[in-house]
N, C-alpha and C positions, 0 to 999 in steps of 0.2 A: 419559440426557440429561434438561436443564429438561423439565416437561411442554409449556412451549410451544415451545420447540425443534420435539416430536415432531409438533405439532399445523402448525408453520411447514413443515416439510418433505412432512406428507402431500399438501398443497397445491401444493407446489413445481411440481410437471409442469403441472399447467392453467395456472397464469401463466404459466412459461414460452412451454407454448403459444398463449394468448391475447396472448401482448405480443414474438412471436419475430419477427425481421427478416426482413425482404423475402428471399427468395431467392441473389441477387447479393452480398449483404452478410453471409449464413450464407456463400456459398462464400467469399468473400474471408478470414471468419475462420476457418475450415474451414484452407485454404491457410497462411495466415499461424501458425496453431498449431502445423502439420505441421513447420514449419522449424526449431522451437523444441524441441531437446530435453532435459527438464528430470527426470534420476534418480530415482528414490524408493528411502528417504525422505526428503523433501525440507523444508528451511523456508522461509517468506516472511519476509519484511522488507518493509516500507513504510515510507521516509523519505519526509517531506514535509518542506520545505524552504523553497519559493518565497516565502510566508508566513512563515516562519520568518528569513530574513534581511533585509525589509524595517525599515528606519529607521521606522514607525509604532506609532502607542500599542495597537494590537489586536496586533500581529504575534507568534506562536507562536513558544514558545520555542523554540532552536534545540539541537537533539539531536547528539550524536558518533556517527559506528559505532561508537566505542566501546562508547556505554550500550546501546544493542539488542545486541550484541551479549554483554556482563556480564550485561543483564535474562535471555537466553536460557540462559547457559551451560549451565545443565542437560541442557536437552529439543534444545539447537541439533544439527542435520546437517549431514554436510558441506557438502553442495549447499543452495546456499542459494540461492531466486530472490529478486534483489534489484527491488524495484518504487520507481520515485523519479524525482520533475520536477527534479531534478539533477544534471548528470553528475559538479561534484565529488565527491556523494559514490560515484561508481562508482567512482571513481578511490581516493577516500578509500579504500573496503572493499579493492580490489585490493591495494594500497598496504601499507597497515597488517595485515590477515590472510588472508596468498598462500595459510594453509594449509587454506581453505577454497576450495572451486568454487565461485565467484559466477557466476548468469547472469543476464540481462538482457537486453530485449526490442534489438534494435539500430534505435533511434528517436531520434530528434533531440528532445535535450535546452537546459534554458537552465542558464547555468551561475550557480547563487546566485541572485539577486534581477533580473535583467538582464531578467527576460517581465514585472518590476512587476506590480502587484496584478490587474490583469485583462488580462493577455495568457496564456490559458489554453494557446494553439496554438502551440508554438513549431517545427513544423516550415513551418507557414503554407498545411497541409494537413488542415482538419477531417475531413475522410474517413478517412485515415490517422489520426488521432487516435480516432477512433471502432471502427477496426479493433483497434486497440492496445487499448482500453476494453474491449470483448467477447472479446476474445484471450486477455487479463489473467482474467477470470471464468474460463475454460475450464483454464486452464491451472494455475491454483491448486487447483484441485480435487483434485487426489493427492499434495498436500502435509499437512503432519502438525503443523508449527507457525508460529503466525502472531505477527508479533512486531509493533509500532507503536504511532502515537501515537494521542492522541484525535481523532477524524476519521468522518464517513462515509464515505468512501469504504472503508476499513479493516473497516468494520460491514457494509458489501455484499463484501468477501474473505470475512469469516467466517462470511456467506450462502451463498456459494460453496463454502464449502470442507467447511462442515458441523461435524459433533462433532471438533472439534481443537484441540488445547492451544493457549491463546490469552495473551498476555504485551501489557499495555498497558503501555507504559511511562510515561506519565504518570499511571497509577494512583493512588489514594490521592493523589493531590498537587494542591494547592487551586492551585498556582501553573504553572498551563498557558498564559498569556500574560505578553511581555513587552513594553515601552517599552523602545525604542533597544537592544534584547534586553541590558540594564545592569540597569535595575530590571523586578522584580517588582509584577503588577498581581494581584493576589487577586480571582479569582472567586468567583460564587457561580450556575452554571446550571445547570436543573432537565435538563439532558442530559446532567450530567456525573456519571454513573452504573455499577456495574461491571456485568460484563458475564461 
């Protein structure tokens, strides 16, 4: 591994312990993991979306299962845990490649652009959202490849999951946002970095 990798993980336990949830909220996600069971060895996928179908001049491009799925072909397992704020594309992955075992958290999803740029909660239950948040951490952990776009939340899976083949799909590519997802807006941020 990077050397800071090694230097990021001997640390891992004191944060954890220094910043770990109340009691009530380890059992909740404790419980809620337990019901979840996801084979090894396994990949992740993270589409994000929500951002991605919005009509504005910031809005992310928007990705197919296809392309994560092409970017992965190599390293992909069957079992793929699917992580995504949209149910079409659960539907999408089902749909299009039956001959993979897609799992995914059973949570109330928006479908496309419908929760708009700041309705983050669409089951209209923060709690539950939160559970599903710490849930998603725990449970990526004995997976082996992580496939997505540019994103942090993607960078906190790969915190999670540790030394595992990692596939950004908007790698190498200057053109990670779109206008009316028609045109191409060329960036240029100092966070857009491999990894």
């Amino acid at each position: 591994p990077e050397p800071y990798r090694i230097l990021e993980t001997k640390g891992k336990w004191l944060q954890e312990y220094a910043t770990r949830p109340q009691l009530w909220l380890r059992r909740e996600v404790y419980e809620y993991t337990k019901s979840v069971n996801i084979p090894k060895p396994c990949t992740v996928i993270h589409v994000r979306r929500s951002d991605a179908v919005l009509d504005m001049p910031d809005a992310r491009k928007y990705h197919a299962i296809s392309e994560y799925i092409e970017s992965g072909r190599d390293v992909i397992t069957k079992d793929i845990f699917l992580l995504t704020d949209d149910q079409n594309a659960i539907e999408e992955a089902i749909v299009e490649y039956p001959e993979y075992n897609w799992i995914y958290l059973n949570r109330t999803r928006f479908r496309g652009a419908e929760g708009g740029w700041e309705n983050q909660i669409p089951s209209d239950d923060p709690k539950q959202e939160v559970i599903a948040i710490l849930s998603t951490f725990k449970l990526v952990r004995g997976c082996d490849v992580l496939i997505h776009t540019l994103g942090g939340f993607a960078d906190q899976l790969y915190n999670q999951m540790g030394d595992v083949t990692r596939i950004n799909i908007d790698e190498d590519k200057e053109n990670v946002f779109h206008q009316s997802n028609n045109e191409t807006v060329v960036i240029s941020r100092p966070f857009f970095k491999r990894h």
